[in-house]
C-alpha positions in Angstrom: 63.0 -95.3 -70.9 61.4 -92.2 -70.0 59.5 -92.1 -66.5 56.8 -89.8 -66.2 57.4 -86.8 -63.9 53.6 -86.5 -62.3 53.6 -90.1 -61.9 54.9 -89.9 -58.6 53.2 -86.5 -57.0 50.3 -88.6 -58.0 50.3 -91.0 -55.7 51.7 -89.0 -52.7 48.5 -87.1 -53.7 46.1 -89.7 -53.8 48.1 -90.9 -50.5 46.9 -88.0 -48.9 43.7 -87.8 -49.9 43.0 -91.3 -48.7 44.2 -90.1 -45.2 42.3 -87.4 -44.7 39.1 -88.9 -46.0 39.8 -91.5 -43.5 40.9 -89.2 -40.5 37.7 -87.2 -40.9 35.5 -90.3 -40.8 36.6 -90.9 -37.4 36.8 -87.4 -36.2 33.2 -86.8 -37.4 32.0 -89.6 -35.6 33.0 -88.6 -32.0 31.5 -84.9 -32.4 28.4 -84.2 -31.1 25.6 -82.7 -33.0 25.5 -79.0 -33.0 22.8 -77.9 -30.7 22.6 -81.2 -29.5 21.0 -79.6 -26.3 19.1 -76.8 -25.1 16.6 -76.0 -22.5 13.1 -75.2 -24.0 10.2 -73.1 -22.9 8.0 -75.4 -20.6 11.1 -76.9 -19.3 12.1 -76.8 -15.4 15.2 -75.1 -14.3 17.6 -78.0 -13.8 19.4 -78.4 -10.3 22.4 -76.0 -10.1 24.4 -74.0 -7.1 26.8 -71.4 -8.9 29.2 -69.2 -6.7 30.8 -65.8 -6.8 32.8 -63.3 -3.7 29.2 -61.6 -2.5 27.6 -65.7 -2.1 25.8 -68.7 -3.7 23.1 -68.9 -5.4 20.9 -72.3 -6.0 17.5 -73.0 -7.5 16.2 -73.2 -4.0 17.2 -69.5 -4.2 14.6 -68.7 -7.4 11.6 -70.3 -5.3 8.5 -67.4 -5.9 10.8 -65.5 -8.0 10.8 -64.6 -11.2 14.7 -66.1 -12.9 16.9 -64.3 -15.7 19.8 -66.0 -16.2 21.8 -65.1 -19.0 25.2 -67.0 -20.2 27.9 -65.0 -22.0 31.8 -64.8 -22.6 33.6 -61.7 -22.8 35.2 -63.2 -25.8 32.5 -63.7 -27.7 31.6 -61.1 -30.3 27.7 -61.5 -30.3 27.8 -61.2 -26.4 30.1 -57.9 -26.5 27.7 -56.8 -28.4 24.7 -57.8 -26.3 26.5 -56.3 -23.3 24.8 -52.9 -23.3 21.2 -54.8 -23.4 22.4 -56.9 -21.0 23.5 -54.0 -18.5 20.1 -52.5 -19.6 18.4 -56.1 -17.9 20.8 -56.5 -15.0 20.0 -52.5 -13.6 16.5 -52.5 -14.5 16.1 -55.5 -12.9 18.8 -55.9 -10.3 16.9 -54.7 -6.8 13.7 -56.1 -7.8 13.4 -58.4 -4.6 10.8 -60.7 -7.1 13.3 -60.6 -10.0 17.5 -62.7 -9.5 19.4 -61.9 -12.5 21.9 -64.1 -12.9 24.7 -63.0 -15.6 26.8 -66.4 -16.0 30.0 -66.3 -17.7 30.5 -69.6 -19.4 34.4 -70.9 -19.8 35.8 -67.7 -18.3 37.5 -67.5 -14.5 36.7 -64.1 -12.7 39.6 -62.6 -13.3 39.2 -62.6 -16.7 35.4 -61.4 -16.6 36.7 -58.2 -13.9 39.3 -57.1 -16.3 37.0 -56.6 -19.0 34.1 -55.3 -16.6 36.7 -52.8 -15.5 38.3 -52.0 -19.5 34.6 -51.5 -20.9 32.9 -49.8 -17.7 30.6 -52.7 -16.8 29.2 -52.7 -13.0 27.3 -55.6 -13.1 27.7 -58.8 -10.4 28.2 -62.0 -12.5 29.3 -65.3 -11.6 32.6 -67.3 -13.4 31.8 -70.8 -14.6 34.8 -71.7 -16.1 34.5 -75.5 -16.0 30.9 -75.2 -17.7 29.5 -76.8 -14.9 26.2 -74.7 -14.3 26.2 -74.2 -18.6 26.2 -78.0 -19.4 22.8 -78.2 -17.3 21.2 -75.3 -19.4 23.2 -76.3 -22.9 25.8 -77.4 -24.5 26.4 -74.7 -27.1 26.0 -70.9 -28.3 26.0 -67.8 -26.2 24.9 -65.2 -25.4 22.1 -67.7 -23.6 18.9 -66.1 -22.0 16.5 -68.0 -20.1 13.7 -66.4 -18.0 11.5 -68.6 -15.4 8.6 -67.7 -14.1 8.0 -68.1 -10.3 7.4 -71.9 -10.5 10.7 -72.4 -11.7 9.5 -73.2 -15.3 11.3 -71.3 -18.3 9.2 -69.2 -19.9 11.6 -67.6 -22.3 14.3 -68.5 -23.9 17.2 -66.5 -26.4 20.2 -67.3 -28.3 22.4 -65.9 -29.7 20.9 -61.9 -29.3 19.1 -59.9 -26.3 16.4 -58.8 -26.7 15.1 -56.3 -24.0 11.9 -55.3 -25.6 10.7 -58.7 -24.5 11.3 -58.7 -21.0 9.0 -56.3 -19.5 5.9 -57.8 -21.1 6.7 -61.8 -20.1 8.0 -60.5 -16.6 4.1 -59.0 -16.0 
């Protein structure tokens, strides 16, 4: 009696597929939705106190000011490539006493945000959130991140993803 040789392969296949069917049903489940959250124009600036060596900053801070925060990673391609727009923002705006920049680095401890300051020739004052704490009140995905407020502490602005500088000057007036 003659067995057939793919007989077997078959139903380790099938096996498989079973499990992974089923293994992705419950994965999918727990996920989130992608862009879940966000912070929209019209929206307040949540409650937040962020720290870094020169102090702490707070949304008491931001009262009558106008607010650019902007989230990044240094590992993150579309922000290494925003980095020269955002040093454009930061110094342009930086000693304006009715403009605080904020440059956030989301999931990354200082260390890691001074080396590659130092490697790439970045002099820029940021602050490490590397527990996401400050992030998770703004989002809950995708950087770069750029949110302007206006004096009242309402967003005016928001950007993902990209930089855009050309922007800036005219929402700022």
């Amino acid at each position: 009696m003659a067995t057939n040789p793919y007989l077997c392969p078959m139903k380790y296949l099938l096996f498989y597929i079973i499990s992974l069917l089923s293994l992705t049903a419950c994965i999918h489940e727990e996920l989130p939705p992608a862009g879940g959250f966000a912070l929209e124009e019209g929206d307040p600036l949540p409650e937040f106190s962020i720290s870094n060596p020169d102090g702490t900053v707070s949304k008491k801070d931001l009262k009558n000011k106008f607010a650019l925060i902007i989230f990044f990673s240094t590992t993150c391609s579309d922000c290494q490539k925003a980095f020269p727009d955002i040093s454009t923002l930061y110094h342009t705006y930086k000693d304006d006493p009715s403009v605080c920049v904020l440059l956030i680095a989301r999931g990354e401890t200082e260390e890691q945000v001074a080396a590659y300051f130092r490697e790439h020739q970045y002099n820029m004052k940021f602050f490490a959130d590397p527990d996401l704490n400050v992030y998770s009140l703004f989002a809950d995905n995708t950087i770069p991140r750029v949110f302007l407020a206006g004096k009242d502490g309402t967003i005016i602005l928001t950007q993902t993803e990209k930089v855009d500088t050309s922007v800036f000057a005219d929402m700022y007036r």
